[in-house]
MARKOL-15082 format. One record per residue (C-alpha): residue number from 1; residue in one letter; chain; x, y, z. Coordinates in steps of 0.2 Angstrom, whole numbers, plus 5000, padded with zeros to 4 digits. Layout:
N
REC,NUM,A,A,X,Y,Z
...
This chain:
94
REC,1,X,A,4881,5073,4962
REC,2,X,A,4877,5072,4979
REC,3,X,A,4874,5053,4990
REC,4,X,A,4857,5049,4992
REC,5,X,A,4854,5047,5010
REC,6,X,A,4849,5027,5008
REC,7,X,A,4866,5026,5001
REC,8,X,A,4875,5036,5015
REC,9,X,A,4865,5025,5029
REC,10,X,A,4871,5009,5020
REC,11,X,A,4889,5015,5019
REC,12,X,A,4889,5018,5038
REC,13,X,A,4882,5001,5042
REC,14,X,A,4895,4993,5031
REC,15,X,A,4909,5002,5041
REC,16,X,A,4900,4998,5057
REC,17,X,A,4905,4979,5051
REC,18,X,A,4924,4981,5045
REC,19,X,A,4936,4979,5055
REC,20,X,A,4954,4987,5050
REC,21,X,A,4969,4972,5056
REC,22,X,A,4987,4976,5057
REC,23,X,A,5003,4969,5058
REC,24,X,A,4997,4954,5046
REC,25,X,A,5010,4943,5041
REC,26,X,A,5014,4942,5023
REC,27,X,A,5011,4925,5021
REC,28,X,A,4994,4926,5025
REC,29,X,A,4981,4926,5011
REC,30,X,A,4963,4930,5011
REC,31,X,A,4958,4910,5015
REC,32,X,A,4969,4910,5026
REC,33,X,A,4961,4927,5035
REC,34,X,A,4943,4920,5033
REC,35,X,A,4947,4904,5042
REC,36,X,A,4954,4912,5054
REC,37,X,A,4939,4924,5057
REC,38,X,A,4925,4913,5051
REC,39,X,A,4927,4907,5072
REC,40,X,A,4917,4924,5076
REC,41,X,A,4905,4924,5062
REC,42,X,A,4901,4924,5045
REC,43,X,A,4914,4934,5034
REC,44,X,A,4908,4944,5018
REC,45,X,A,4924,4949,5011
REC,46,X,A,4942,4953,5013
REC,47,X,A,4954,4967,5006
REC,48,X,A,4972,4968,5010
REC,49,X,A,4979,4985,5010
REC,50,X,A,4992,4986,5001
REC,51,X,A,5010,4995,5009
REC,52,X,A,5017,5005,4995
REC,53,X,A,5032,5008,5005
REC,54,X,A,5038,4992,5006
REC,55,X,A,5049,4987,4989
REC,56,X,A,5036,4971,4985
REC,57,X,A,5020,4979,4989
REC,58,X,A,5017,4966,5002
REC,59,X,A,5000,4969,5010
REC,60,X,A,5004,4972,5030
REC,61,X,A,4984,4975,5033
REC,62,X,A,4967,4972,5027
REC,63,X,A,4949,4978,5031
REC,64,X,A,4938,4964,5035
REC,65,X,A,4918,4965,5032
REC,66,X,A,4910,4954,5044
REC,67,X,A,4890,4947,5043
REC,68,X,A,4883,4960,5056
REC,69,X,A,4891,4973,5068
REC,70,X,A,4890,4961,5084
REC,71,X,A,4902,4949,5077
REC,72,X,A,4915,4964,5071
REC,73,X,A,4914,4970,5088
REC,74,X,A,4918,4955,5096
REC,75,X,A,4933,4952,5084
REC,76,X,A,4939,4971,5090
REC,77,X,A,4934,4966,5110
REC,78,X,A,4947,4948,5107
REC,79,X,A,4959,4955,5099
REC,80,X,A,4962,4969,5111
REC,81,X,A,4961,4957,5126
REC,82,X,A,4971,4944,5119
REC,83,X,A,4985,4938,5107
REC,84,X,A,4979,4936,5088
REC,85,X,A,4990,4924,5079
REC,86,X,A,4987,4922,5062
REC,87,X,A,4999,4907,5055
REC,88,X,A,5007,4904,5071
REC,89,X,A,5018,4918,5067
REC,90,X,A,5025,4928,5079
REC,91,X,A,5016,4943,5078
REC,92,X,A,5000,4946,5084
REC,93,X,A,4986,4955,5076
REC,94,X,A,4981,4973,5080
């Protein structure tokens, strides 16, 4: 039952693309997140994480897949440096 090694190699260039965000606002939906990210690149695909300890289950992060690994490095490179607002909201993105 073991991972082939192609399989292995393109799970780790998949992660080299994701980029974990936190501190999403709960209004945000996955739209929303592509638009917002669309400015670095092309986005594959969005999954909110859900919070289980929150009463309503509101998602608070999400992994994003981006096109290539450049384009999730620049996301992590920008949001470090500066403010992230997603929605205008008051909180920005980790």
């Amino acid at each position: 039952m073991g991972t082939s090694e192609a399989e292995y190699a393109a799970f780790e260039e998949k992660v080299k693309r994701t980029v974990y965000l936190d501190n999403i606002s709960p209004q945000v939906t996955e739209s929303v997140m592509r638009t917002a990210l669309s400015q670095f690149g092309n986005v594959k695909s969005v999954q909110f994480i859900p919070n289980y300890l929150e009463s309503r289950n509101i998602p608070h992060c999400a992994l994003v897949e981006m096109e290539n690994p450049k384009q999730a490095s620049v996301i992590v490179k920008e949001i470090a440096e500066f403010p992230f607002m997603i929605l205008g909201m008051p909180r920005p993105v980790r």
